[in-house]
N, C-alpha and C positions, 0 to 999 in steps of 0.2 A: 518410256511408257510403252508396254501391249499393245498392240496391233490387232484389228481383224483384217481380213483378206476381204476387201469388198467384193471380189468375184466372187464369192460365195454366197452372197447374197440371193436368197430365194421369191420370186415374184409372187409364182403363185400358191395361194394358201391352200391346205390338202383339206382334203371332203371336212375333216373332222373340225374345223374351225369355222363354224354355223354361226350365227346369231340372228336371231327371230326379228322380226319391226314387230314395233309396238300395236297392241290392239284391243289392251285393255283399258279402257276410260280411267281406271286407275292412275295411268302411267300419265295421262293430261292433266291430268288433276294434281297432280304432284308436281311436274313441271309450271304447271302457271302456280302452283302457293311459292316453290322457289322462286319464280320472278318475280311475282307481287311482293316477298319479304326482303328482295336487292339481295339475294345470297347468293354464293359462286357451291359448286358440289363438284368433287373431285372426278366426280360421275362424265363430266361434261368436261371439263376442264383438261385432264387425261386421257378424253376419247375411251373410255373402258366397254371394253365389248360388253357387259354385263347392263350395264345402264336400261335397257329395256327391260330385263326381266326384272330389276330390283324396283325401278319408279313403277313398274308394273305392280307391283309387291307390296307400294308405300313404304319403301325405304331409300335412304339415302345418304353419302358420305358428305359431312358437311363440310368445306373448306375454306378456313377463316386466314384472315389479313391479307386479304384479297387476292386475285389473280395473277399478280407477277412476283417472279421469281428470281430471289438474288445469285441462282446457281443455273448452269446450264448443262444438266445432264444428258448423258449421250441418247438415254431411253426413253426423257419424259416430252409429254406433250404440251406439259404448261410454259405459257410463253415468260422469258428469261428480257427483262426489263428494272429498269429500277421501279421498286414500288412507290405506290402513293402513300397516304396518311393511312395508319389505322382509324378503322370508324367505332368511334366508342359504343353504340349503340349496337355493333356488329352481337357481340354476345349475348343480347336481351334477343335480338330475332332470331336467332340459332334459337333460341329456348322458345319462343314461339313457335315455330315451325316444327317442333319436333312434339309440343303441346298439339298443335291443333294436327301432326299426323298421327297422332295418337300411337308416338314408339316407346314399345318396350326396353330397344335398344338403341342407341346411337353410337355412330362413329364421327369423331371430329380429327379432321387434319388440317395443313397447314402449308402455304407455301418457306420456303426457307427465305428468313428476313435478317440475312448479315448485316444489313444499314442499321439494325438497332443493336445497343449494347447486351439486350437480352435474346436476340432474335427472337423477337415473339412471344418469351415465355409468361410474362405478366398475363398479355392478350389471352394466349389459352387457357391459363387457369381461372378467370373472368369468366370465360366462356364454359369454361367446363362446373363454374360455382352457379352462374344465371339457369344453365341446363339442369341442375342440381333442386333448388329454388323451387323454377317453373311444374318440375314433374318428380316429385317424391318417390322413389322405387324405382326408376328407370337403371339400368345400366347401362354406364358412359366407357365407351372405350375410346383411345385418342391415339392415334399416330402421328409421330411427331419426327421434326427432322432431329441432327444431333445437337441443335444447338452449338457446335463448335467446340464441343467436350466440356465447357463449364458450368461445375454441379452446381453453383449456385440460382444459374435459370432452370435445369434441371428441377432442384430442389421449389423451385415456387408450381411447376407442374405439376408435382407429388403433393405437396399441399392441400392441393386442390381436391386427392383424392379420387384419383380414377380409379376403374375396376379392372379396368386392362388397357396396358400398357404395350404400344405397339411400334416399334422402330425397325423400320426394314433394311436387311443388310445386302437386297439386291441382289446380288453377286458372287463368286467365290474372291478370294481376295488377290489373285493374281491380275482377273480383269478389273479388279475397281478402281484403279487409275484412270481408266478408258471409259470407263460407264456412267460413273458416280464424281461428277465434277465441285472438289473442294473434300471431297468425303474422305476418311481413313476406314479401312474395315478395321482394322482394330480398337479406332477408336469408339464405333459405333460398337462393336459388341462391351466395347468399356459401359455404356449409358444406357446399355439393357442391364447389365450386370446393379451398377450404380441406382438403377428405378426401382429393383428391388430391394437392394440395403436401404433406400431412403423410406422405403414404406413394408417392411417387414411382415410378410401374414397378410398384407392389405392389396397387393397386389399382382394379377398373372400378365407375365409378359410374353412377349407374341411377334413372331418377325419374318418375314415372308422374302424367295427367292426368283427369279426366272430364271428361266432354262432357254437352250438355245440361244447362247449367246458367243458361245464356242467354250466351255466348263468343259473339263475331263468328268468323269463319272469319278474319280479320286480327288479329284479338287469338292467337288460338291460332295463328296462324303466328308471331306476336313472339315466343310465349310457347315455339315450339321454337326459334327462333332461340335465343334467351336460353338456353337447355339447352346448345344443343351450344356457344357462343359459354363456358361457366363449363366444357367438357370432360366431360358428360356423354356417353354412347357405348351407352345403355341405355335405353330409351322403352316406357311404357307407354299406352296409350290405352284408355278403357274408359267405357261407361254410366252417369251419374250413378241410381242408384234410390232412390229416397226411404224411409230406413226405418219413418219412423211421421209421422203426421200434426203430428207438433210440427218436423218437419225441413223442410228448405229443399222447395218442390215442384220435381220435371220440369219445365223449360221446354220440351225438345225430347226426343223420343227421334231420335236418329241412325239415320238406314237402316243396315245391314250393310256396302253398298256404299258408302254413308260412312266409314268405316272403313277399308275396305280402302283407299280413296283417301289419307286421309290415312297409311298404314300407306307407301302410294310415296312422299306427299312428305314425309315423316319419314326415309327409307331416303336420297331423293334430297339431305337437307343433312347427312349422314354419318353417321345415328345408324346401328352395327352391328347393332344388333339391337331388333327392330319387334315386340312384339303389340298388335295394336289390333282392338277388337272388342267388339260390346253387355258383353257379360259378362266379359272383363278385367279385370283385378284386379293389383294392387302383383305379388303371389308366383305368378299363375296360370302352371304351368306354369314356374314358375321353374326347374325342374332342365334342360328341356331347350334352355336358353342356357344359355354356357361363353363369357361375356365376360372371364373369367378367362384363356381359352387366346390373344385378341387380344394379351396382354402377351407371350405366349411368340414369336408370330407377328411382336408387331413389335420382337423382341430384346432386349425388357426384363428386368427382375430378378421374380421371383412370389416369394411369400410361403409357406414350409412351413408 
């Protein structure tokens, strides 16, 4: 297994990695309807520097089958436990909550649940059918774990009929041994590949990376190749930040203008739509892409 060099690890964070406290009423208001409705959001759950500006925003990444996690990756902040019961009723308050925040778009994720034979995959399509139901016209976009490669939970995901299909491959594939605990990177670009044969014309897929984790700049060029090479059309890029002293450390933090660069040459090998940037995140700003309207654009079938 890869190795980092924990002496390399970096303390302090450079000017460019800001983040605002809240101070929009917005941003309370959205915090207590998540309490009041018992829902966990990846927002909180992950520590995501972004969490202020989006609850500020009235939006939010909703995260179902609750808050522990059957994997223990080297980068995430959600706590790695055996989970509890699924709450059947989890799916109808996802759809409330997104009813009464009045979203055009949502994002649903998911902690990974190897203790079931589906990991999750009934649960999320429940969830993603209730949020369907509740708010006619919304678009649903769902990041999901890999499920453990089998298209059959897969296939009840797609079912269900998202609009954007979102599995993040983290990593370039030499460190995803070390980062991504249980994961294959080739297996994960297999079940982006896979999302889209199971829904044809119905749906854009979408998968997002960090940086600074010790990547060559050739590893992370294979590692988009390989993305748009499985039909991804959706790219993320964003700052690796180390949640607590037990996680992986910063190798590097990324100039800004690293970023924007790699944001051209990600746009230059066809991905439609580029955020790349220190504080980037899976869902940041995810309403304001509509990889959804590229199907209508290139006269394919979309999904009601």
């Amino acid at each position: 297994m890869p190795k980092i060099d924990a002496s390399l690890h970096l303390e302090k964070k450079p000017p460019w990695i800001k983040v605002r406290l809240p101070s929009n009423p917005v941003f309370w208001s959205t915090k207590a309807l998540v309490a009041d409705l018992k829902l966990h959001t990846v927002c909180e759950e992950a520590q995501c520097p972004n969490r202020w500006e989006c609850w500020s925003q009235g939006t939010a990444t909703f995260m179902i089958a609750g808050d522990r996690c059957t994997r223990a990756c080297g980068f995430c902040a959600v706590k790695t436990a055996k989970p509890f019961a699924l709450e059947v009723d989890e799916p109808q308050r996802v759809a409330t909550a997104t009813k009464r925040m009045g979203l055009n778009h949502v994002v649903i994720t998911a902690v990974a649940r190897d203790d079931l034979p589906d990991g999750g995959a009934e649960h999320f399509a429940r969830t993603v059918e209730a949020v369907r139901l509740e708010n006619p016209g919304i678009t649903i976009e769902i990041l999901v774990p890999d499920f453990n490669g089998k298209d059959d939970a897969l296939q009840l995901v797609m079912n269900a009929r998202p609009h954007i299909f979102n599995h993040n491959l983290e990593t370039v594939e030499r460190l995803t041994p070390l980062v991504r605990s249980r994961a294959v990177y080739r297996r994960s670009l297999h079940v982006l590949r896979r999302a889209a044969e199971m829904s044809p014309g119905r749906v854009a897929t979408k998968s997002g990376l960090m940086l600074g984790l010790g990547e060559t700049d050739e590893e992370l060029m294979q590692a988009l190749d390989d993305l748009r090479a499985h039909g991804v059309t959706v790219l993320t890029l964003g700052q690796y930040l180390r949640p607590s002293p037990k996680h992986l450390p910063v190798v590097e933090y990324i100039l800004p203008e690293k970023f924007e660069w790699w944001k051209t040459v990600a746009e230059g090998k066809g991905f439609r739509h580029v955020a790349s940037g220190p504080l980037v995140r899976s869902s940041y700003h995810a309403a304001d892409f509509h990889p959804e309207d590229d199907l209508i654009k290139d006269g394919l079938a979309v999904n009601g």
